[in-house]
C-alpha positions as CSV (number, residue, x, y, z in Angstrom):
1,X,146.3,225.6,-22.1
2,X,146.0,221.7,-22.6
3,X,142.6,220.2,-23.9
4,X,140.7,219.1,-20.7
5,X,137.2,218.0,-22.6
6,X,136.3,215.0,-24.0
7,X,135.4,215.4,-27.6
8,X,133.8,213.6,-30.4
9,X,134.0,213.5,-34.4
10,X,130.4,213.2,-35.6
11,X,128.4,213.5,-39.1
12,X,124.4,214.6,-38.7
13,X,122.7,214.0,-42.3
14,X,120.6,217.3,-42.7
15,X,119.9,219.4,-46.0
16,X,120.5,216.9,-48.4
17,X,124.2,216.0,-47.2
18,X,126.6,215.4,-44.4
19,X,127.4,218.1,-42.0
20,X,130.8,217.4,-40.3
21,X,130.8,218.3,-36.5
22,X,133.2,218.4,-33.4
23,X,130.8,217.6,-30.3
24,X,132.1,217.9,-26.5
25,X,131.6,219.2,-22.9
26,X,128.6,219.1,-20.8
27,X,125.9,221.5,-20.3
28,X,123.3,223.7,-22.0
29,X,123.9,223.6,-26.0
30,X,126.4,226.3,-27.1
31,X,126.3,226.6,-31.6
32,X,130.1,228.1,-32.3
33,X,130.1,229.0,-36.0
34,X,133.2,229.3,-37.6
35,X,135.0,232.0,-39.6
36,X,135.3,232.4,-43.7
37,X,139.0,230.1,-42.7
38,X,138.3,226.5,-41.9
39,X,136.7,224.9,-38.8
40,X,139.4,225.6,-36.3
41,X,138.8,221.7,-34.9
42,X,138.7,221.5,-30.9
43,X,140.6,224.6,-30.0
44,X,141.9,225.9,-27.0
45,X,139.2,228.3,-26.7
46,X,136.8,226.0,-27.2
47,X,138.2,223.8,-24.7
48,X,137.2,226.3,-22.9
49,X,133.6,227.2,-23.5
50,X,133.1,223.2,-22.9
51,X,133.9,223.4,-19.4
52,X,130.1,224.7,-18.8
53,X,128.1,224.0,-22.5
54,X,127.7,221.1,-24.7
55,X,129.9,222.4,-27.5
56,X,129.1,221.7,-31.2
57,X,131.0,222.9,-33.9
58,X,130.0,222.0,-37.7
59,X,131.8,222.6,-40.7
60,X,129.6,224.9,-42.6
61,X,128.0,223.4,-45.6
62,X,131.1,222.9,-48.3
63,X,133.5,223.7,-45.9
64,X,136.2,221.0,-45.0
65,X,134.8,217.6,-44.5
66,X,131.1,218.6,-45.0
67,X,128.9,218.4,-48.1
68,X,128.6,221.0,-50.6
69,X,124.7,221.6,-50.4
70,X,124.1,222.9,-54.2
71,X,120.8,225.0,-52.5
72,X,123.7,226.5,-50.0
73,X,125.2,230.0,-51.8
74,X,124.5,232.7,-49.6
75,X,124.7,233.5,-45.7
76,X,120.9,233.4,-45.6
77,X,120.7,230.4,-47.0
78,X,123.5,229.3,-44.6
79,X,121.2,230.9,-41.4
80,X,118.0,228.9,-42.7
81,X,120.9,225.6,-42.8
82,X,121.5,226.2,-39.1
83,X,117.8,226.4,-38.4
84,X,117.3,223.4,-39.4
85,X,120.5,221.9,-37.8
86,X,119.2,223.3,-34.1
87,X,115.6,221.3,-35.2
88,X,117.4,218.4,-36.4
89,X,119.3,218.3,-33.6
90,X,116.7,219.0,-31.2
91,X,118.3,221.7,-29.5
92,X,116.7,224.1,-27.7
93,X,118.1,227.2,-25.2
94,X,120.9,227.3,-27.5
95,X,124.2,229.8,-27.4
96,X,125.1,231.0,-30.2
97,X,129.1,232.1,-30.8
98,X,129.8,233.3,-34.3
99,X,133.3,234.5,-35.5
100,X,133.9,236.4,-38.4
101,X,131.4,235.3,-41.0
102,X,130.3,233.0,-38.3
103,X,129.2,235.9,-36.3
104,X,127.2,237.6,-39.3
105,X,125.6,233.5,-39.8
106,X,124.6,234.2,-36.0
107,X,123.2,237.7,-36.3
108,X,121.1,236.4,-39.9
109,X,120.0,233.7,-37.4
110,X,118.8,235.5,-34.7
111,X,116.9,238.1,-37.0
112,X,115.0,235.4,-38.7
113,X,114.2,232.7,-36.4
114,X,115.4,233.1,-32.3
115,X,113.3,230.5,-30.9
116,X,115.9,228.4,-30.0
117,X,118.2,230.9,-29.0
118,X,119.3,232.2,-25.8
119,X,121.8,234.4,-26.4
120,X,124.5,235.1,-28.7
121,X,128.0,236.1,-28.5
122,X,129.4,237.6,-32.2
123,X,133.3,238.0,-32.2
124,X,134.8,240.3,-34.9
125,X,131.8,239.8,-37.0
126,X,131.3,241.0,-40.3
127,X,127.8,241.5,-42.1
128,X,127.3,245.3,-41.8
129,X,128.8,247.7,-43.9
130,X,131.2,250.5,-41.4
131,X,130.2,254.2,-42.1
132,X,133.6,255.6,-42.2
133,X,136.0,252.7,-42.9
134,X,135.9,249.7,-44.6
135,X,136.2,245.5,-44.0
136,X,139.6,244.7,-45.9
137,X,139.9,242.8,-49.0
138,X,141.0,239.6,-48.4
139,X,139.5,237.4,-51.0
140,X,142.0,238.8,-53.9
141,X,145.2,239.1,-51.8
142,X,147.5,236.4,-51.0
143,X,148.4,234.4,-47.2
144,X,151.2,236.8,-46.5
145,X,149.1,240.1,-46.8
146,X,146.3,238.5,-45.1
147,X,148.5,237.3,-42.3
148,X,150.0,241.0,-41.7
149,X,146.2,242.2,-41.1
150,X,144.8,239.5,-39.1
151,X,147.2,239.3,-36.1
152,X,148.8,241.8,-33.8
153,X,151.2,239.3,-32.7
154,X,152.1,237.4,-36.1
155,X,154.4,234.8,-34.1
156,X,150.9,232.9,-33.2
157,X,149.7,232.4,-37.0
158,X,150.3,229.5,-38.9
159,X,153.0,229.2,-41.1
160,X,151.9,227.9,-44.4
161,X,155.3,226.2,-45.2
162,X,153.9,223.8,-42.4
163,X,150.4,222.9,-43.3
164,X,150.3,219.4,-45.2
165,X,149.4,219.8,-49.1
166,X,146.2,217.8,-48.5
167,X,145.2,220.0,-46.2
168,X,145.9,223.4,-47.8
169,X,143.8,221.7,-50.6
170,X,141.1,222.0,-48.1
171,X,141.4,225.1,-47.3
172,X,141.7,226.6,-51.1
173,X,137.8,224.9,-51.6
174,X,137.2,226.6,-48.5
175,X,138.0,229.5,-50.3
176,X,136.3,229.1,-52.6
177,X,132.8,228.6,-50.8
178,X,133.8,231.7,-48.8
179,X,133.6,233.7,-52.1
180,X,130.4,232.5,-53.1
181,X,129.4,233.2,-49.9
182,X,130.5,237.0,-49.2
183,X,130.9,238.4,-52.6
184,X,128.1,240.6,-53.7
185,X,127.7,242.3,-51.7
186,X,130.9,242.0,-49.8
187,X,131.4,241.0,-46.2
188,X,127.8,242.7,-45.6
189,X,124.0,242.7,-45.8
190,X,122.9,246.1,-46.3
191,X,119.2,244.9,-44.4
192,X,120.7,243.3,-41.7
193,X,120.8,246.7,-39.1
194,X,116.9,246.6,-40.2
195,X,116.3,243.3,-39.5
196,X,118.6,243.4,-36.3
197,X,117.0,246.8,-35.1
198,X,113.7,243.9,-33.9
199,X,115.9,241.7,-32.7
200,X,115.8,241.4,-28.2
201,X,118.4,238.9,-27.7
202,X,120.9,238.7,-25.1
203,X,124.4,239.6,-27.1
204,X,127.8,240.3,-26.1
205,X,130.2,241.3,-29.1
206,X,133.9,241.1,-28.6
207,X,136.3,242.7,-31.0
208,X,140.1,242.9,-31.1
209,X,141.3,246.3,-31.1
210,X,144.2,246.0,-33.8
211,X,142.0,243.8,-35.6
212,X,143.1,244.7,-39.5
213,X,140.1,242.9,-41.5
214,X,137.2,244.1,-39.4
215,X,137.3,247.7,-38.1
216,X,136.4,248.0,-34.7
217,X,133.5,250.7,-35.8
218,X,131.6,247.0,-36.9
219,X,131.0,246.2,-33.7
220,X,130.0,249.6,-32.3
221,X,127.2,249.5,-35.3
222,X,126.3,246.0,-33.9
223,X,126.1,247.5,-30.4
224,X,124.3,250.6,-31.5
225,X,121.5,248.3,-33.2
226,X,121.3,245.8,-30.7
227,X,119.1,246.9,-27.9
228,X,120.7,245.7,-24.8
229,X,124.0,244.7,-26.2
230,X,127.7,244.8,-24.6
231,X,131.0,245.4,-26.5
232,X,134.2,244.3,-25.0
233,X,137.1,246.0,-27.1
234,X,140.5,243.3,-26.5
235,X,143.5,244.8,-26.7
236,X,147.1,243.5,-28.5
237,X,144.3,241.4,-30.5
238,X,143.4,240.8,-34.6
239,X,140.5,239.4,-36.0
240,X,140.9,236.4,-33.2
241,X,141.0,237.7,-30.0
242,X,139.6,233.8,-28.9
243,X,143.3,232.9,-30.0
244,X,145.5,235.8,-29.0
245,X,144.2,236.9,-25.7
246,X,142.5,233.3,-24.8
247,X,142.2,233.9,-21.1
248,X,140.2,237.7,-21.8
249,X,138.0,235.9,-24.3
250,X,137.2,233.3,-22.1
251,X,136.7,235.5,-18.9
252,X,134.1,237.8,-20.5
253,X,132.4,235.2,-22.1
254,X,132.1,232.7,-20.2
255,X,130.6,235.4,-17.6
256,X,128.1,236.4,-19.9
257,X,126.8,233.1,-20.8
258,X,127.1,232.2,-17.0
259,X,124.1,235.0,-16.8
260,X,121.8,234.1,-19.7
């Protein structure tokens, strides 16, 4: 798949800092919030939501080129951030697309504040705890281990030996915010499925099948919760279905935003 959007490197001054973005595409407003990794830049797969939403994807606060916001140390406080981004911004009728922690960011979001949001689509989210498994440790192991449970076809991840010094100094700070952010208690909020349970929005969660970090059982809780919800299970897919099974991804959600 070749990049077909126009795109745009911006920086919107909000919270006390600068907030790194990528900003492309045409259309209604669509939020994608990243993982606990990096900002993943203008992807494939975000090439392709662009072809029918205004795309904009930040750097979370302290993550890669974006200011380290000292009132910034928890996913709530990164939820109230975005708030305040959509305000800023002036966005309104907004899609939300969270992966990973970006996806729990999304849910937090929609619990305290949905006004601006139309609809949400969480992919391999984290943020509640699974009844009878458990979200991986991945914090306190190294690339190598991580790598073995994140992709079910390992050929697509990046090899380290590749990634300029520079850059995998980057992604050790963003390491390090992810820790602040998902420590105690880890990967979860044990009030989200409370605060989710009131929650009427429009949400699709997708989910790799042989995703290694995130059981599968996540997003049946999400679906369970969410009154309304659809779960799409992707098959020979980790924890990023967006990247191994692109055209899936993009079929199913770009039909469901299509409909919101």
């Amino acid at each position: 798949m070749t990049t077909t959007q126009t795109f745009t490197e911006e920086y919107v001054e909000i919270g006390g800092g600068r907030t790194h973005m990528y900003k492309g595409g045409s259309g209604s407003p669509l939020l994608y919030l990243h993982s606990a990794g990096a900002n993943p830049g203008w992807a494939d797969y975000i090439d392709g939501l662009a072809k029918n939403h205004t795309v904009y994807v930040p750097s979370h606060p302290g993550y890669d080129n974006s200011d380290r916001l000292p009132w910034v140390n928890t996913i709530n406080d990164t939820a109230h951030f975005y708030i305040g981004f959509m305000r800023k911004l002036g966005l309104e009728g907004v899609s939300l697309v969270g992966h990973s922690m970006g996806g729990w960011i999304a849910a937090e979001i929609a619990a305290m504040d949905s006004s601006r949001v139309k609809g949400m689509v969480l992919v391999d989210p984290v943020g509640i705890k699974p009844e009878n498994s458990q979200v991986a440790e991945v914090l306190m192991v190294g690339p190598a281990q991580t790598k073995s449970m994140s992709w079910y076809d390992e050929s697509l991840a990046p090899n380290p030996d590749d990634i300029p010094q520079e850059q995998q100094d980057v992604l050790w700070r963003n390491r390090e915010m992810a820790s602040r952010l998902l420590w105690k208690p880890y990967m979860h909020n044990p009030h989200l499925p409370d605060y989710l349970s009131l929650v009427g929005l429009p949400t699709l969660i997708v989910f790799g099948k042989q995703d290694g970090i995130v059981p599968v059982e996540v997003g049946e809780i999400y679906h369970k919760i969410l009154a309304g919800s659809q779960l799409h299970v992707i098959d020979k897919a980790g924890h990023s279905p967006q990247i191994e099974q692109i055209k899936e991804f993009l079929d199913v959600t770009n039909d469901f935003l299509s409909k919101l």
